[in-house]
C-alpha positions in Angstrom: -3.3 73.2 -0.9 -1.9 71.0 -3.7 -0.8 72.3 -7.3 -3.9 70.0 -9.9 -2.9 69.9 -13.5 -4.3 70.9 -16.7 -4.4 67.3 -17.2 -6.3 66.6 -14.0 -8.6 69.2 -15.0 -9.4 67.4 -17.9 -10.2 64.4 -16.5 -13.2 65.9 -14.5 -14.7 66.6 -17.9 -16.4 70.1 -16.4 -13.9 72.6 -17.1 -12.8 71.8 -20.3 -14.6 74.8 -21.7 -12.1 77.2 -19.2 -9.0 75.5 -20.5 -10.1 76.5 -24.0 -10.9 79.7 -23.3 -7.8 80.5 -21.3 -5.5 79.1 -24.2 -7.5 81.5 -27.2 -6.8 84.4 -24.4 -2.8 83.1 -24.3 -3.3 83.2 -20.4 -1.1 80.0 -18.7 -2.4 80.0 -15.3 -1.4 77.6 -12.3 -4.3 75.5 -10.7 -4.6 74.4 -6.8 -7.2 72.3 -5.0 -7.8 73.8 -1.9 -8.3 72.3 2.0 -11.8 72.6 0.8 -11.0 70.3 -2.4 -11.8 73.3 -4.6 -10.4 74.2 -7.7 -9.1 77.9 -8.0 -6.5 79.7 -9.8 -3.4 79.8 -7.9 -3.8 83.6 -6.8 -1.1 86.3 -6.6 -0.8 87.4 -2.9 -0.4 90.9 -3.8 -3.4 90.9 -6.1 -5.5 89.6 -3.5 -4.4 92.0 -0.4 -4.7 95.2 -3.2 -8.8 93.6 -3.7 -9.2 92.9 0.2 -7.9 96.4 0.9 -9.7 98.6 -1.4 -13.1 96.6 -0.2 -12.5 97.4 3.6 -11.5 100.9 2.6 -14.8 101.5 1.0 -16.8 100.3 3.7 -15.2 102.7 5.9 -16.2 105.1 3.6 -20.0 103.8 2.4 -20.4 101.3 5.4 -20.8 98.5 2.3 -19.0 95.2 2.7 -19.1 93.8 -0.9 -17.2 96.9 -3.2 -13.5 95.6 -3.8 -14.6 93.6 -7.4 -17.8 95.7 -7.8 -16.5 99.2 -8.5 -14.4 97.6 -11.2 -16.9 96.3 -12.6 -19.1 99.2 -12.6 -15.7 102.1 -13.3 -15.4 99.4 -16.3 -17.5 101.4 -18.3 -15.3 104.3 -18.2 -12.1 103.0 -17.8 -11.6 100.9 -21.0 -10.8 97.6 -19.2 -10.8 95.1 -21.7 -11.8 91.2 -21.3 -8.5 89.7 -21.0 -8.1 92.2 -18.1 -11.2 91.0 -16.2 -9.8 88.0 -16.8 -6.4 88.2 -15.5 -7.7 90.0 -12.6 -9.4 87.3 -11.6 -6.7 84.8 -11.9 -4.5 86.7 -9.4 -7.0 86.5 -6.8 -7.0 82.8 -6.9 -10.8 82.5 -8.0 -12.6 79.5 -7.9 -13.1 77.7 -12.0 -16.3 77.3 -10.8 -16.9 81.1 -9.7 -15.3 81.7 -12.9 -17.7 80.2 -14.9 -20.6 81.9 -13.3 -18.8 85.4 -13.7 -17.3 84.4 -17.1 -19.7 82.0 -18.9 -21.5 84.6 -20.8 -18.2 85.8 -22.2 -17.1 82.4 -23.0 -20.2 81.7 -24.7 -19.2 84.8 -27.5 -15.8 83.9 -28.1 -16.6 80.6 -28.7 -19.6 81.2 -31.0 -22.1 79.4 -29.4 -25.8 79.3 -30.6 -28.4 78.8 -27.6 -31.8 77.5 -27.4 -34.3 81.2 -26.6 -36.5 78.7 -24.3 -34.7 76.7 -22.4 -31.0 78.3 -23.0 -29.3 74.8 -24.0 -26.3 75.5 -26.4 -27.7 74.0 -29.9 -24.5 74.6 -32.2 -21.3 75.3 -31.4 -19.5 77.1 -34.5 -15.9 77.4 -32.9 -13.7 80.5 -31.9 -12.4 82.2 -35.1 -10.5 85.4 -35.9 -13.1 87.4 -34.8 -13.3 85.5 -31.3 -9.7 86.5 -30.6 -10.0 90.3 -31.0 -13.5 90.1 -28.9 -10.9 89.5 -26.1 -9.2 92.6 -26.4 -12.0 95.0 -26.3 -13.7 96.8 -23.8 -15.7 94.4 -21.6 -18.8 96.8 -21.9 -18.8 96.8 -25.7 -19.5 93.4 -25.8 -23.1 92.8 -25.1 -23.4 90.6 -22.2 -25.6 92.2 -19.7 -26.3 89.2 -17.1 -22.6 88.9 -16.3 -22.5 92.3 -14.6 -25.1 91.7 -12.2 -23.9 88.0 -11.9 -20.9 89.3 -10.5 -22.5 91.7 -8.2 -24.2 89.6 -6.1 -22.2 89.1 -2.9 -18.5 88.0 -2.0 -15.5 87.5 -3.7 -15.7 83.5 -4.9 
């Protein structure tokens, strides 16, 4: 495991979108590159182990291995958990920046304004994050419209 810079990151040219979003959110995270030469968020132990825990505890209880990230996602309704939450969360489990993406893309795609193409879904404009972009961050992650990220997210194990 070996600590990758923002800098690095840049280089590669495919994350720059993450580093963008990260900075409008105020969120500094440290990156790693893994045995596997994957690039994650450096996770918080304790984060993970709380995530790990509460999926083996519900299997116990509903004999299903994939709930730990899940229920969140689906209590997220009625708990008030806001995007920078999600976000953070996600962070301290050391996800992958590509996992992130997938889980995270649709979200990006709002703060940053982007227009896309009905047909084949390329972005055609890109107006910018604004004021407006910054307060989308703060509200409730089910307020905001983005219906393919849920079930994105749902589809198997942690990243």
């Amino acid at each position: 495991m070996k600590t990758i810079s923002k800098e690095e990151i840049r280089e590669l040219g495919h994350y720059n979108d993450v580093l963008e979003f990260l900075y409008l959110c105020n969120i500094n995270p440290i990156f790693i590159k893994d045995d596997n030469n994957v690039i994650r968020f450096k996770g918080n132990k304790i984060m993970r182990y709380l995530i790990d825990y509460h999926r083996e505890e519900t299997h116990k209880v509903n004999n299903s291995h994939n709930q730990g990230l899940n229920i969140i996602w689906s209590e997220s309704c009625v708990k008030n958990y806001t995007l920078r939450e999600f976000v953070e969360l996600y962070i301290g489990i050391g996800y992958s920046l590509c996992g992130f993406v997938e889980v995270f893309g649709d979200y990006m795609s709002l703060v940053f304004r982007e227009k896309h193409d009905y047909y084949t879904g390329k972005i055609v404009e890109v107006l910018g994050p604004n004021e407006e972009s910054i307060t989308l961050i703060e509200q409730n992650i089910t307020s905001l419209n983005v219906d393919d990220t849920i079930t994105n997210c749902s589809e198997g194990e942690l990243d």
